[in-house]
MIDREN-436275 format. One record per residue (C-alpha): y, z, x; residue in three letters. Coordinates in pm, 1 decimal. Each point is the difference from the previous one (the first is absolute). Example, Ala and Ser with C-alpha at 12.3 -4.5 7.8 and 13.67 -1.06 7.14 Angstrom:
% MIDREN-436275
ATOM        y        z        x code
ATOM   -450.0    780.0   1230.0  ALA
ATOM    344.0    -66.0    137.0  SER
//
This chain:
% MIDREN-436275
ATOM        y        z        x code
ATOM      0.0      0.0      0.0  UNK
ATOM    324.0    -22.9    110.7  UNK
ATOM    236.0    260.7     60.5  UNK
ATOM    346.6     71.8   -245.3  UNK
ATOM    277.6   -108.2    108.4  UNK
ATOM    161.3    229.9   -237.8  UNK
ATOM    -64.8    293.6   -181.0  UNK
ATOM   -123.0    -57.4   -342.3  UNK
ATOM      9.6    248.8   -302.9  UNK
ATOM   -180.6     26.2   -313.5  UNK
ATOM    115.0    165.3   -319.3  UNK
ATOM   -155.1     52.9   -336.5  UNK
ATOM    236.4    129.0   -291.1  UNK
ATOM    -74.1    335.9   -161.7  UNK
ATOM   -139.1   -164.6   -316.5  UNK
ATOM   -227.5   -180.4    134.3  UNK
ATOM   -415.6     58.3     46.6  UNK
ATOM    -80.9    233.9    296.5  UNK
ATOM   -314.8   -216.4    103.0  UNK
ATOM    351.8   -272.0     86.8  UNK
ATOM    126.3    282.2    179.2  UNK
ATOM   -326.7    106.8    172.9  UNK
ATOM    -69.0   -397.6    145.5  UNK
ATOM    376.8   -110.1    101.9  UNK
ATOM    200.9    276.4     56.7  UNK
ATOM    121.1     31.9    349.5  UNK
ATOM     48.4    393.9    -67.8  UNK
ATOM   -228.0    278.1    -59.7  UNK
ATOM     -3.0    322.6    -80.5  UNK
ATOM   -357.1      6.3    150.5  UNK
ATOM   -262.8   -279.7    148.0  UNK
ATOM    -76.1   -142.1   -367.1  UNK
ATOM    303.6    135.1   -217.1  UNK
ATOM    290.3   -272.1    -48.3  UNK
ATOM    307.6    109.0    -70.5  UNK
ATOM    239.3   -100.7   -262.5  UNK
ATOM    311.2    -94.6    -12.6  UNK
ATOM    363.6    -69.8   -236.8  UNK
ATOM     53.7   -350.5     62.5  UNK
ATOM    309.0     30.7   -202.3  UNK
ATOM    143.4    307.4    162.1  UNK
ATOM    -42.7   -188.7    336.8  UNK
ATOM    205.2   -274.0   -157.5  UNK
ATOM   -278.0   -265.3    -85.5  UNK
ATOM   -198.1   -120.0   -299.2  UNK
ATOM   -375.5   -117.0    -64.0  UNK
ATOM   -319.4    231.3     62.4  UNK
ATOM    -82.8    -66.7    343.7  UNK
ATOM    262.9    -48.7    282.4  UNK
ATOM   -130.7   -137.6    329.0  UNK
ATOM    311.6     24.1    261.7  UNK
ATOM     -8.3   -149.9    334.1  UNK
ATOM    293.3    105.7    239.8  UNK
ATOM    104.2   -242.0    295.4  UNK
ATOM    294.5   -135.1    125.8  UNK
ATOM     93.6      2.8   -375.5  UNK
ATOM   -225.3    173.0   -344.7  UNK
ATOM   -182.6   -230.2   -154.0  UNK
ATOM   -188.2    139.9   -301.9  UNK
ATOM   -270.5   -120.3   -262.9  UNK
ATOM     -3.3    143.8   -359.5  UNK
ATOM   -279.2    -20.4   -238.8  UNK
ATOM     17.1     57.4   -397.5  UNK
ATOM   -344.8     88.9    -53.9  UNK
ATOM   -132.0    -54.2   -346.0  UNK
ATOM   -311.6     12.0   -199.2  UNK
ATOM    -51.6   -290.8   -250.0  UNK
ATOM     86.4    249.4   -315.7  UNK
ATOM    355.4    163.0    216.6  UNK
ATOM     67.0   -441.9     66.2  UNK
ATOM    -23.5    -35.2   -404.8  UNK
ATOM    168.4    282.2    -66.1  UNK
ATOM    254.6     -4.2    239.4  UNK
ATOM     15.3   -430.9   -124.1  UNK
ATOM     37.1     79.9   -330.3  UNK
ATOM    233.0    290.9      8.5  UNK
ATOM    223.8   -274.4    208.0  UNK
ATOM     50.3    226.5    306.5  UNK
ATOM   -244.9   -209.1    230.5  UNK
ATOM    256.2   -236.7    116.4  UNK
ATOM    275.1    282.0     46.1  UNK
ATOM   -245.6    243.3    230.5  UNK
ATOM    -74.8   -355.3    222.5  UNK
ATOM    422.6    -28.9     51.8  UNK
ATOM     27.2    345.6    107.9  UNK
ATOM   -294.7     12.4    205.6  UNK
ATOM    151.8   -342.0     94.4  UNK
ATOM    374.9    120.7    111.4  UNK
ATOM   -167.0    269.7    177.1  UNK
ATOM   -285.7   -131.2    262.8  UNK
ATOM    -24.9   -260.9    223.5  UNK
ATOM   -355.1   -171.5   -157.6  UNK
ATOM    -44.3     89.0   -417.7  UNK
ATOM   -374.7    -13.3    -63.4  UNK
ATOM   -173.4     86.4   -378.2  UNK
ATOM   -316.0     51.5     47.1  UNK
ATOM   -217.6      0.7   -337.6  UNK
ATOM   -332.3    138.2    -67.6  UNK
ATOM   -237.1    -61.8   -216.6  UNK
ATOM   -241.7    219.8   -203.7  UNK
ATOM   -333.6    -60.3    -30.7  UNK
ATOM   -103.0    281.9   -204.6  UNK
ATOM    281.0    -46.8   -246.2  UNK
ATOM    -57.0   -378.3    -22.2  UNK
ATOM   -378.8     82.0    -94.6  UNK
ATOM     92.1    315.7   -218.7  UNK
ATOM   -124.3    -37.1   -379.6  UNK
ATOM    334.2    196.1    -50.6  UNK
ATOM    243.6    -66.4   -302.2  UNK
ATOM    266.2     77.6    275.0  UNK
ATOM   -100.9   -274.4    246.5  UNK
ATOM    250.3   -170.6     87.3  UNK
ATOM   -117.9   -294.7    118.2  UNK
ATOM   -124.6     12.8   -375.3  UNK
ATOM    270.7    126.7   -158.0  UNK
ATOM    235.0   -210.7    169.2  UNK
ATOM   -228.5   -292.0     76.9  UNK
ATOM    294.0   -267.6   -189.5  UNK
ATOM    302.1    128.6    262.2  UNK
ATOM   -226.8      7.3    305.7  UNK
ATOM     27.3   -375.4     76.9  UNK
ATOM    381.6     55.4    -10.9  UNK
ATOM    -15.7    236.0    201.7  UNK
ATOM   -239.8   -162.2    290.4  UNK
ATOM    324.7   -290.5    -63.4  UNK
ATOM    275.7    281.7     63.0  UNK
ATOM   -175.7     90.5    302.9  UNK
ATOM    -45.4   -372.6    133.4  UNK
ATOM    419.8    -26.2    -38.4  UNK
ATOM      0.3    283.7    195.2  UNK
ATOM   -182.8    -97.4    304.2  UNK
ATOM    239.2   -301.7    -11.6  UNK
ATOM    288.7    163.0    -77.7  UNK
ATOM      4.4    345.8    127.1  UNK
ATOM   -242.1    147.1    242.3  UNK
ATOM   -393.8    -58.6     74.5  UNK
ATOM   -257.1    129.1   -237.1  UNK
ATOM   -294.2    112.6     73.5  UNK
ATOM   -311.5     -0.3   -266.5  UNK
ATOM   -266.6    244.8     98.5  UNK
ATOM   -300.2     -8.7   -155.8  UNK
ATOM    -48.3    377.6    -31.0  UNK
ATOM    131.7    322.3    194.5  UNK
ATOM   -180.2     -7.3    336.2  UNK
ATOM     52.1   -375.7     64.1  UNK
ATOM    365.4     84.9    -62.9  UNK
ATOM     -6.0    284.9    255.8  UNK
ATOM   -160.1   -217.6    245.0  UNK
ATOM    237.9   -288.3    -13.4  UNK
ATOM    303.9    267.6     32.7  UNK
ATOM   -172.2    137.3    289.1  UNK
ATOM    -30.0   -372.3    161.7  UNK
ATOM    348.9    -66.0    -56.2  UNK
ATOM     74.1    322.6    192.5  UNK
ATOM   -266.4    -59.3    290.0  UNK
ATOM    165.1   -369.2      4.9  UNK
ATOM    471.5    178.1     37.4  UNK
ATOM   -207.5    247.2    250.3  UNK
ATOM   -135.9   -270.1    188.8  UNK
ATOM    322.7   -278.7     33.0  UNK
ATOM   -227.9   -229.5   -239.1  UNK
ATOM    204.5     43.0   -336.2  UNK
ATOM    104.8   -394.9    -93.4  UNK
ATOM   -171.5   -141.8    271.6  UNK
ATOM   -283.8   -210.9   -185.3  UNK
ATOM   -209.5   -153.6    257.8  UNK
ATOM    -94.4   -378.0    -34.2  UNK
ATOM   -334.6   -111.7     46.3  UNK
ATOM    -51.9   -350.0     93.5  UNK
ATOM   -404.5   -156.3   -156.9  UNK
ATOM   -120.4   -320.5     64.0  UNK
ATOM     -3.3   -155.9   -304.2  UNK
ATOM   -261.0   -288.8    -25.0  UNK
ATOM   -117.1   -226.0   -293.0  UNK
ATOM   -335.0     -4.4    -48.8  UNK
ATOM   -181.9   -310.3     38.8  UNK
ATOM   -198.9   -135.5   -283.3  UNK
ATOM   -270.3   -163.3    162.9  UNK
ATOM    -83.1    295.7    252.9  UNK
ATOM      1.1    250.8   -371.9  UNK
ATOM   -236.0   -266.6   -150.3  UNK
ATOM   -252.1     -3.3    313.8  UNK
ATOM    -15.2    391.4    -13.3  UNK
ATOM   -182.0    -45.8   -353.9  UNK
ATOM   -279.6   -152.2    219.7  UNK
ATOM   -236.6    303.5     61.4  UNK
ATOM     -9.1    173.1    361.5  UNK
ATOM    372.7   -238.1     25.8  UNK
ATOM    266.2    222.3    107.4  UNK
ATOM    332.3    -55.7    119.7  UNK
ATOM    -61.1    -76.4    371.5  UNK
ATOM   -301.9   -227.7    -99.7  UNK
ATOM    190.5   -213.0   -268.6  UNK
ATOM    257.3    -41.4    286.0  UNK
ATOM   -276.8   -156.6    198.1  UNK
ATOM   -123.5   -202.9   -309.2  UNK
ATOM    339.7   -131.5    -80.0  UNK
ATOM     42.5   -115.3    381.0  UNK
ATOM   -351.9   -173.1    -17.9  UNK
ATOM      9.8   -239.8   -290.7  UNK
ATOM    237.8   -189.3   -166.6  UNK
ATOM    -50.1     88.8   -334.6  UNK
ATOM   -280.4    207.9   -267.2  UNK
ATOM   -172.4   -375.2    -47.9  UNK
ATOM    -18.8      1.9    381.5  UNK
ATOM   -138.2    391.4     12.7  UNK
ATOM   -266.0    -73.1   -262.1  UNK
ATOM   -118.1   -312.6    131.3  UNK
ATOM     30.7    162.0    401.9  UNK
ATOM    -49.3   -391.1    149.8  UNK
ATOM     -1.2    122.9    357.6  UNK
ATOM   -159.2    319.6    -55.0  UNK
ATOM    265.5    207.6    109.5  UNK
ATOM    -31.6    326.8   -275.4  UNK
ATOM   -301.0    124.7    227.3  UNK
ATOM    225.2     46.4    321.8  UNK
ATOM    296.2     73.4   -171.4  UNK
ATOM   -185.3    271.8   -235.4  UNK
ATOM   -201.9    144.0    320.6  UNK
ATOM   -210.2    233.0   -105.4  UNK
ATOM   -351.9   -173.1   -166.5  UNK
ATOM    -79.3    232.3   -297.3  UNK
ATOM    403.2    -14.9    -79.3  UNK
ATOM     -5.4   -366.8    -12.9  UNK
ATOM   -334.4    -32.9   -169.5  UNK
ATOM    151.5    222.5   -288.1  UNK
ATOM    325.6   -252.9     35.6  UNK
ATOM   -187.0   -288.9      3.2  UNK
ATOM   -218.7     98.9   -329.4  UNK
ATOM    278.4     89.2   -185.5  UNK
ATOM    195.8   -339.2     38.5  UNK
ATOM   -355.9   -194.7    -63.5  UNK
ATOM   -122.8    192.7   -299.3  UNK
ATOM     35.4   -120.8   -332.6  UNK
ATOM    175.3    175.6   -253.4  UNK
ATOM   -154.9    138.2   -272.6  UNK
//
């Protein structure tokens, strides 16, 4: 790994879980205990602060939501105002939205992917315009994936990797037809159709083999037997 090049802090509001606490928190009252902290009274917004001091602060916030607080918070119109603040107040806004699996599969008259099953797919559209429009959002799909990718977007400020995507360059080749074809033939794989396709000019000139060539070109005698058989046996 490589080393900070500047201290980073993590801080998780008051109101939040203590498990959020107990895995990013870059205070303790003991080896496991996170402790908490009022992101407002230190002059910020959102539920989890991550601050990195350098030549000048640069600072993450996150507005951490489950899918009910999102539809709540959605349809009680104070989504959008919590993103601006959070927004006038940190370097990077982030929501970050969880799902719930055991509400989504609870029999429950208070479900509310049930109960509100007609406003969710404006909602999942409010949240698209505000990717585009206001800050990243994240969709987890439950709590510990959400932890995790908080805790690899920390690991990433620690490390001097935070917006540095890194390109990876793949040969990109078409296949060929006739070399996909030949590898129907049994005991024909890639290497051997390449052989094949060097060896005759055509499936007419395979099947009749004028100048005997499949035996050498095959090698092996029980492969080319088995070769040989299937292109001479009559279909049934």
């Amino acid at each position: 790994m490589v080393a900070p090049s500047a201290a980073v802090e993590v801080f998780v509001d008051i109101y939040e879980p203590d498990k959020w606490a107990d895995a990013l928190a870059t205070s303790f009252t003991d080896e496991t205990k996170g402790i908490k902290h009022n992101l407002k009274g230190m002059g910020y917004d959102g539920d989890i602060l991550i601050r990195k001091q350098g030549d000048e602060e640069v600072t993450w916030g996150i507005e951490r939501k489950t899918f009910t607080d999102a539809l709540n918070s959605w349809m009680g119109k104070r989504l959008i105002r919590q993103l601006v603040d959070l927004s006038d107040k940190v370097t990077h806004p982030i929501l970050i939205v969880i799902e719930e699996p055991e509400k989504r599969l609870s029999s429950s008259q208070n479900n509310p992917y049930r109960k509100f099953a007609k406003h969710i797919p404006n909602l999942e559209s409010h949240l698209n315009r505000i990717s585009l429009e206001i800050c990243p959002v994240i969709r987890a799909k439950d709590e510990p994936t959400a932890l995790k990718e908080v805790s690899k977007l920390i690991e990433r400020i620690e490390n001097d990797n935070y917006s540095t995507i890194r390109l990876h360059h793949h040969k990109i080749s078409n296949p060929d037809p006739i070399i996909e074809f030949l590898q129907s033939i049994p005991r024909v794989g890639v290497q051997r159709a390449q052989k094949i396709r060097k060896a005759f000019t055509s499936f007419q000139n395979l099947l009749g083999d004028p100048d005997n060539k499949l035996k050498d070109v095959v090698g092996g005698k029980q492969d080319y037997e088995i070769i040989r058989n299937f292109l001479d046996e009559t279909w049934k």
